[in-house]
C-alpha positions as CSV (number, residue, x, y, z in Angstrom):
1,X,-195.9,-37.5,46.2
2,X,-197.8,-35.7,48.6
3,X,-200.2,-33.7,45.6
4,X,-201.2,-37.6,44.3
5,X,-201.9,-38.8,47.7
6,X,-204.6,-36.3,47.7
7,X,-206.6,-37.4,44.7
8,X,-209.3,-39.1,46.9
9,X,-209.0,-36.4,49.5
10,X,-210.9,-33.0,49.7
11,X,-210.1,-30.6,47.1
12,X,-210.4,-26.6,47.0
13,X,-209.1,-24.0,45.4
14,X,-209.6,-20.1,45.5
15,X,-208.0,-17.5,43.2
16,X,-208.2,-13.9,43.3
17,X,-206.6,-11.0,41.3
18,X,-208.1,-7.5,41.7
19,X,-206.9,-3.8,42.6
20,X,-208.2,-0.3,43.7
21,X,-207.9,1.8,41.0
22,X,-210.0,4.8,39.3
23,X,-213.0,2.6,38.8
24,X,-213.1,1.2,42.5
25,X,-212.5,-2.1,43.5
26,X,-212.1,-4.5,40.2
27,X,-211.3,-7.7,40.4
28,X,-211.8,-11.7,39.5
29,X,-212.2,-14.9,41.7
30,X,-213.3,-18.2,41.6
31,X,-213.2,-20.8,43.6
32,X,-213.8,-24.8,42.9
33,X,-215.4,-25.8,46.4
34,X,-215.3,-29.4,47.8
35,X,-219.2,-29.8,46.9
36,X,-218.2,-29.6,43.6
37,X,-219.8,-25.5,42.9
38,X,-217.8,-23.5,40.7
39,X,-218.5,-20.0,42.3
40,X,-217.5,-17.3,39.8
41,X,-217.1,-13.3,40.5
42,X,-215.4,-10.6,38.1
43,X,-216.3,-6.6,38.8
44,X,-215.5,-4.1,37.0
45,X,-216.8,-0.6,36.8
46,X,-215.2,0.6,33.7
47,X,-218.2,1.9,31.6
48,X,-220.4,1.3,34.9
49,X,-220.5,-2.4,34.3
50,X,-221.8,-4.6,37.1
51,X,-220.8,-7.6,38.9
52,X,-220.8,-10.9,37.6
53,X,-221.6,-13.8,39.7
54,X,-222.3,-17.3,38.3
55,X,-222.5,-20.4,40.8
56,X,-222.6,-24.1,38.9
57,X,-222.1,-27.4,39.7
58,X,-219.0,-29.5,38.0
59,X,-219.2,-32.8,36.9
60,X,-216.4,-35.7,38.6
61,X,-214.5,-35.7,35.4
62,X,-214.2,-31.5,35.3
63,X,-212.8,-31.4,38.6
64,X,-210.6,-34.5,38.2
65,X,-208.8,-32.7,35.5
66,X,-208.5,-29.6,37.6
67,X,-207.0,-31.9,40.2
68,X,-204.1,-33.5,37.6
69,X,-203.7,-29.9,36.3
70,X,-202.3,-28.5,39.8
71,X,-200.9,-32.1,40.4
72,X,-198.4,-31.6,37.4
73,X,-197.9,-28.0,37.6
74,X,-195.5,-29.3,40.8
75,X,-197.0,-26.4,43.1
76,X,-197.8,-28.5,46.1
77,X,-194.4,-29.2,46.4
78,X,-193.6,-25.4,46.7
79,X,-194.0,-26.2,50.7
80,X,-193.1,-29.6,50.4
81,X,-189.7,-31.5,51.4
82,X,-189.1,-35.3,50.0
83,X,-188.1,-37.1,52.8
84,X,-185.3,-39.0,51.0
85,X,-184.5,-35.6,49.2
86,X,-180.8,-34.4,50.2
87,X,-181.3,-31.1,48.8
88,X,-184.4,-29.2,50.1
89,X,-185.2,-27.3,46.3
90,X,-188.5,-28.2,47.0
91,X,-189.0,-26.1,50.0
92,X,-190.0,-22.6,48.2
93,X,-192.4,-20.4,49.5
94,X,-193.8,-16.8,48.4
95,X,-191.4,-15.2,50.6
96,X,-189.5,-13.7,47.7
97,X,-192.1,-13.1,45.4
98,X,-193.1,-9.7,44.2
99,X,-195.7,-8.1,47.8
100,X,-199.0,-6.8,46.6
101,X,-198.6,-3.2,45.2
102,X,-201.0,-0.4,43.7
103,X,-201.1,-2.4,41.1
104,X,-202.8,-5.3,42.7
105,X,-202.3,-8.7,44.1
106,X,-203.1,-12.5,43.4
107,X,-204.2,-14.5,45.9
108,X,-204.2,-18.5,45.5
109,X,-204.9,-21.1,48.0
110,X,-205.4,-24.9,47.2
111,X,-206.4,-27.9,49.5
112,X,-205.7,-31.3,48.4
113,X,-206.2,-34.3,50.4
114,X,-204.1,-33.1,53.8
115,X,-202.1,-30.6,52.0
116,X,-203.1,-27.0,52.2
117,X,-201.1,-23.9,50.5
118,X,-201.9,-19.8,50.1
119,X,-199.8,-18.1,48.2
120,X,-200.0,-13.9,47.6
121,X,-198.1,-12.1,45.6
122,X,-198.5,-8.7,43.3
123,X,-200.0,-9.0,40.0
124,X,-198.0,-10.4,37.2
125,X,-198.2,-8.7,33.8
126,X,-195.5,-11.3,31.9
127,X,-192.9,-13.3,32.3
128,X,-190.4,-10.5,32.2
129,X,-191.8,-10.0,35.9
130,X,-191.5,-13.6,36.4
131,X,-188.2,-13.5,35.5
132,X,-187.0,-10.6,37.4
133,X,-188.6,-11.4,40.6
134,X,-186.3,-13.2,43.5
135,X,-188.0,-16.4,43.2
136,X,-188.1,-16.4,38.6
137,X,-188.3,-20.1,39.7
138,X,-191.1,-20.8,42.1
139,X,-192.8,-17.6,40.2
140,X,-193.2,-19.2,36.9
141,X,-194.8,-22.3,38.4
142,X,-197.2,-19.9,39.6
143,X,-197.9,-18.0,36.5
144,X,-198.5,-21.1,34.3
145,X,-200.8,-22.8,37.0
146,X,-202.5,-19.8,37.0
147,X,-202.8,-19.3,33.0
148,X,-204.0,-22.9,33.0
149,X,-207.0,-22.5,35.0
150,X,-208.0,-19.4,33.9
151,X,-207.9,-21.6,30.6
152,X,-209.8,-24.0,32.3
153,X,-212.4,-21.7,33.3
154,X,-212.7,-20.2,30.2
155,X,-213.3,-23.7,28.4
156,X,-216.2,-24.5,30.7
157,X,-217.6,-20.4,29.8
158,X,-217.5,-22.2,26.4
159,X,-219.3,-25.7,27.1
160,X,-223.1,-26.1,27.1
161,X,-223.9,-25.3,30.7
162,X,-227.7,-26.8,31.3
163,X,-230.7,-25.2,33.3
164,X,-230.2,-26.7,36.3
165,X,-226.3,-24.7,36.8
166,X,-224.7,-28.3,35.9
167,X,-222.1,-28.9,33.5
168,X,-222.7,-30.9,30.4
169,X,-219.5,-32.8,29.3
């Protein structure tokens, strides 16, 4: 399993999700960097609101979990063929997702270990546009990796975060 081989490997991740609209460029990114900094960015001008940048340092066990999350969520085996496999299911790709629109897009790229993916597609609203795109499968492992980090990063919004930018578990 090419995802679990990377546990002791390098580990990055990157997600975007923004649009042009009425209020100019809005949009949300983080990215979990090999160092170990969380790097955080959400603008929005609705109600001339500013940007939001926070930058902190994640503990071993934070970004373990992050790790297992993408691990099980099977997505680094969107690109990935099983050798003994006789059936190539595994071999999906964002070909037939949904292109970035005026609605927006979603960007995600994720290194583990020697494995390294990007994935780019419009932005999903629910799973009825999961389910009506030309991938519904490959889409919904998508959508739920991407509700589970944005729950992950939400969690650590909640946690005590010290002084020094470091995460108190």
């Amino acid at each position: 399993m090419a995802a679990k081989e990377g546990d002791n490997g390098e580990f990055y991740l990157r997600y975007y999700v923004g649009h042009r609209g009425k209020f100019g460029h809005e949009f949300l990114e983080f990215e979990f960097r090999p160092d170990g900094k969380l790097r955080y960015a959400n603008n929005s001008n609705y109600k001339n609101d500013t940007m939001i940048r926070k930058e902190v340092f994640l503990t071993p066990a934070v970004l373990k979990e992050c790790r297992r999350i993408i691990s099980d969520s099977e997505i680094m085996y969107l690109y990935v063929i099983e050798l003994d496999a006789v059936e190539d299911i595994m071999k999906e790709d964002d070909n037939n997702w949904p292109e970035p629109d005026r609605v927006g897009k979603q960007e995600l790229e994720i290194v583990m270990g020697n494995e390294h993916i990007s994935f780019t597609t419009s932005k999903i609203g629910s799973l009825v546009d999961v389910h009506s795109s030309q991938d519904p499968e490959g889409l919904r492992i998508f959508y739920y990796l991407v509700q589970k980090l944005s729950k992950v990063l939400s969690m650590l919004g909640l946690m005590n975060i010290s002084r020094t930018g470091m995460v108190v578990l």
